[in-house]
Backbone as numpy.savetxt, mean C-alpha at the origin, in Angstrom:
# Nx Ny Nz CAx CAy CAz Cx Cy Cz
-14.46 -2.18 2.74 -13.25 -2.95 2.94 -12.56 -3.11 1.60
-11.27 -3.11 1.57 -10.61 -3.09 0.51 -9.08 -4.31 0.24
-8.54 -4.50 -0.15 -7.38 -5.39 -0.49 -6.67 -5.21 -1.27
-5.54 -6.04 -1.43 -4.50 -5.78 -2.51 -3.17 -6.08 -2.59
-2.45 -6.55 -3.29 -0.82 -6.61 -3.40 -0.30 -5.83 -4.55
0.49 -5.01 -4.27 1.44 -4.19 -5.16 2.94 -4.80 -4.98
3.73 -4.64 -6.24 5.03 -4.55 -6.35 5.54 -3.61 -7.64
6.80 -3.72 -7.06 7.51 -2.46 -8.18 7.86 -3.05 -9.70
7.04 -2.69 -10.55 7.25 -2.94 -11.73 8.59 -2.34 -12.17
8.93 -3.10 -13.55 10.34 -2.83 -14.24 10.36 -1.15 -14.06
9.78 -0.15 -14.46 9.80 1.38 -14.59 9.99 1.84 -12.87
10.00 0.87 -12.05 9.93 1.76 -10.98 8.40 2.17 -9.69
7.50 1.97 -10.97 6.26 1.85 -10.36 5.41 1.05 -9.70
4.93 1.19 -8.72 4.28 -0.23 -7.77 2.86 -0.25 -8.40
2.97 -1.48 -9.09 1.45 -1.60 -9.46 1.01 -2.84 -8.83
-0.46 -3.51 -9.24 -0.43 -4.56 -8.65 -2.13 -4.44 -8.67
-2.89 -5.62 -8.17 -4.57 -5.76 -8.24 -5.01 -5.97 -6.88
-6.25 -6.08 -6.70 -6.93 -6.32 -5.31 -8.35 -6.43 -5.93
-9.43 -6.00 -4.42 -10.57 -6.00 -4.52 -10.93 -4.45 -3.65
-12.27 -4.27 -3.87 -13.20 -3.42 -2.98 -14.28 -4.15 -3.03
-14.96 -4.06 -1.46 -16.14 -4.43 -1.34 -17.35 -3.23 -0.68
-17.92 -2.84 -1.34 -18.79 -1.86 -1.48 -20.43 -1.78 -2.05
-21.27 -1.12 -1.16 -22.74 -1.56 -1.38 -22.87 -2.49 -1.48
-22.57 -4.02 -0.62 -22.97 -5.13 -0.62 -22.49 -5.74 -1.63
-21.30 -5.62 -2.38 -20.58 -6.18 -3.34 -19.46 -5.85 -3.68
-18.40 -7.25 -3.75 -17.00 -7.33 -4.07 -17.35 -7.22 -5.66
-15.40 -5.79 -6.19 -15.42 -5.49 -7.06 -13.84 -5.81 -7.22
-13.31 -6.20 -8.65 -11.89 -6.24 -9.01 -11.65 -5.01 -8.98
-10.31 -4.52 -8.64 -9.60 -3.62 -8.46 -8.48 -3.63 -9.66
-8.73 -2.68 -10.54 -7.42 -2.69 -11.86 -6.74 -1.35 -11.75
-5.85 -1.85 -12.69 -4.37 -0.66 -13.01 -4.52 0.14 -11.32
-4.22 -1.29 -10.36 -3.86 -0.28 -9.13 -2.56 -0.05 -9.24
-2.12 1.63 -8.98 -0.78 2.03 -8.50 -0.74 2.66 -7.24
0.23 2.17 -6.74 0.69 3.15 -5.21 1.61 3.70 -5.06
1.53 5.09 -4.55 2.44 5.87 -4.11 3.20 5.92 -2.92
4.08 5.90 -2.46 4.52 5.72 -1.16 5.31 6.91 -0.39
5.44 7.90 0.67 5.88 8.48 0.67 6.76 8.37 2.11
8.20 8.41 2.20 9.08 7.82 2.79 9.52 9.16 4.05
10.13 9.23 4.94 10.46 9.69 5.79 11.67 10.25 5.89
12.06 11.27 5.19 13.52 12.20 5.10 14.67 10.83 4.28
13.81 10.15 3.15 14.76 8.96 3.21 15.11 7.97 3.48
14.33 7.61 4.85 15.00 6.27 5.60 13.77 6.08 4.55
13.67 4.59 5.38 12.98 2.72 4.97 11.73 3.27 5.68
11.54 4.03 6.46 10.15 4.30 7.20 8.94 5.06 6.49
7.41 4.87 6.26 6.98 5.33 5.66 5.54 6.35 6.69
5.18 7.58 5.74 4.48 8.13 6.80 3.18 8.35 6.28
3.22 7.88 4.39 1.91 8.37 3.87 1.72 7.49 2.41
0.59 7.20 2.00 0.40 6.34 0.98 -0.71 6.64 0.12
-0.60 6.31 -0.85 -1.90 6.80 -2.15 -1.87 5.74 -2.87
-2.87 5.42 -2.72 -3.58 4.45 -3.95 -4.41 4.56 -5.00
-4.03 4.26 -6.18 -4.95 4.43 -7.51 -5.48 3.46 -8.10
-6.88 3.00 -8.24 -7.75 2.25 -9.09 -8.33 2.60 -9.84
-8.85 1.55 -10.71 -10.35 1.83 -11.36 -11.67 0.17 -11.04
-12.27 0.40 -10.46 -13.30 -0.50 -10.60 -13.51 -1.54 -11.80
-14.40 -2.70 -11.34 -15.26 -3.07 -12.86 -15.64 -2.39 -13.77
-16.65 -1.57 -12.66 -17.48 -1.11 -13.29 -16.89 0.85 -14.14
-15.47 0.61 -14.14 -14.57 1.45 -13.99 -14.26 3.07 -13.55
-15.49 2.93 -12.11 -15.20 3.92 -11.26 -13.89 4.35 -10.94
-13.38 5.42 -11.11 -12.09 5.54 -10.51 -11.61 5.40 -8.76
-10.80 5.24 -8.31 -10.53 5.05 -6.67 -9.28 5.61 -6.59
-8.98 6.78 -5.49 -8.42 7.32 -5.07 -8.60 7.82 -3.35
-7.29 6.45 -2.53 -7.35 6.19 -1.44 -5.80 6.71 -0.65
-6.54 7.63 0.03 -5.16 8.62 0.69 -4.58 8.03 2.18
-3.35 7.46 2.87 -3.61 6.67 3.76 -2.37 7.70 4.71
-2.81 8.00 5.78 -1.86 8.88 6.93 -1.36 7.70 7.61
0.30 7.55 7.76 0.58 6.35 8.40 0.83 7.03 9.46
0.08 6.34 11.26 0.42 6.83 12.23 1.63 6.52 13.25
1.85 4.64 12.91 3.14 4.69 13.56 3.75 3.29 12.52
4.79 3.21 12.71 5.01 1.87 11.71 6.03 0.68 13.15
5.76 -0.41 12.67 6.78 -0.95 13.73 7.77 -2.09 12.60
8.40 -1.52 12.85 9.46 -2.54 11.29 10.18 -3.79 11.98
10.32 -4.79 11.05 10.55 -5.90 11.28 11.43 -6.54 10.70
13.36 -6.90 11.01 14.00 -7.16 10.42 14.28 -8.83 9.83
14.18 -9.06 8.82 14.49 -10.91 8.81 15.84 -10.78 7.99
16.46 -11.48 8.68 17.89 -11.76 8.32 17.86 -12.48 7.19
18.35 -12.50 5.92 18.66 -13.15 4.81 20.01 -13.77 4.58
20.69 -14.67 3.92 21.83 -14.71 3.17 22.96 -13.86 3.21
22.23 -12.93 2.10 23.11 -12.50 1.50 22.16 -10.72 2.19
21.91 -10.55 2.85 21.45 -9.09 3.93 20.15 -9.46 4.88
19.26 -8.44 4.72 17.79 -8.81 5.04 16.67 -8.03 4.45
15.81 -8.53 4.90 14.32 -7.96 3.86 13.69 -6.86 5.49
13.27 -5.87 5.26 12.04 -5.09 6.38 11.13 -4.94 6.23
10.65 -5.53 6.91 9.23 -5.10 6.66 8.33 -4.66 7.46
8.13 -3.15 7.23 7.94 -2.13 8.06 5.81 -1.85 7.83
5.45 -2.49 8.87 4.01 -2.55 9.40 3.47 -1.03 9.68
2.61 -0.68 9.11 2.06 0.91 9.07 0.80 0.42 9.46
0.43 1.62 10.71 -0.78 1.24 11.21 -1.31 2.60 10.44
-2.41 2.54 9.46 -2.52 3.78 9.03 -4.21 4.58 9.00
-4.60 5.47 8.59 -6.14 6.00 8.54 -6.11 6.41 7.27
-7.08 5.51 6.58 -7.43 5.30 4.98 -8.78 6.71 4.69
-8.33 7.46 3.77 -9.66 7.89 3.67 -10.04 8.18 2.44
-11.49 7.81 1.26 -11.92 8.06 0.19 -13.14 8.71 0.13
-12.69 9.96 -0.06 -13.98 10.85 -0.29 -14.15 11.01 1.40
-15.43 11.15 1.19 -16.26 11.30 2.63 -16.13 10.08 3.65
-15.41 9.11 3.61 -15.58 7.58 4.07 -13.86 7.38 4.72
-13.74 6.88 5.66 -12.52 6.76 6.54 -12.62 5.53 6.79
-11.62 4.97 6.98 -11.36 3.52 8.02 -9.58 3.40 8.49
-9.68 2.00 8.88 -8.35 1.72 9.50 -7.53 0.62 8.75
-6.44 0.92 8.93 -5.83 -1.00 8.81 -4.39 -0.53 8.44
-3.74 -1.64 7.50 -2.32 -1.81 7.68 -1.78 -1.16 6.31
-1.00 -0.28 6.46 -0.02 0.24 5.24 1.29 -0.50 4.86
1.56 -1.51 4.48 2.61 -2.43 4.82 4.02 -2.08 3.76
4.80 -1.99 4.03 6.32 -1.86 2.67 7.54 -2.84 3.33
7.87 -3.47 1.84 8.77 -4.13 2.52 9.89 -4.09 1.35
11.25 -3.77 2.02 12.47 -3.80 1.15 13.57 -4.78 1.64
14.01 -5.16 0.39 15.12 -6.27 0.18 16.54 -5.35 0.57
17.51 -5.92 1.54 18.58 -4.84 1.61 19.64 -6.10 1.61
20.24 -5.71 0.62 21.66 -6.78 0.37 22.65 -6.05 0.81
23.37 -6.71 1.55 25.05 -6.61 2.18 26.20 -6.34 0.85
């Protein structure tokens, strides 16, 4: 099982920390970056990569196939924010699982 929050740093890049929990023990998750890979352009996303390094500073490299996304508009002010829910299949190395690929963008009017 794994965790995490990313955002887009000043350069453009989504970095951000989490955890892994592995062999019976939670580990900090550093210099995570994610890749995101978008859909001819739109706001929709179809594929995701994640980069860590452990405590113990194993490297982590987590490839995620998004299978459907269901996006979610909230009206703001001054536009709205989406935030587009990716149901996706995580896989590292030999080891697969499930869960949520999540992106969300600010869209001003």
């Amino acid at each position: 099982a794994m965790g995490g929050v990313c955002w887009p740093d000043g350069d453009g890049v989504v970095r951000g920390g989490g955890w892994i929990h592995r062999d019976g023990a939670k580990e900090k998750l550093h210099d995570v970056e994610v890749v995101t890979r978008f859909i001819d352009g739109s706001l929709l996303h179809d594929a995701v990569t994640l980069t860590a390094r452990t405590e113990r500073g194993d490297a982590v490299e987590i490839d995620g196939a998004v299978w459907t996304v269901y996006p979610t508009k909230i009206p703001m002010r001054d536009g709205a924010t989406f935030v587009n829910e990716g149901v996706a299949e995580f896989r590292w190395g030999d080891q697969a699982g499930f869960g949520i690929a999540e992106v969300w963008h600010a869209v001003r009017l």
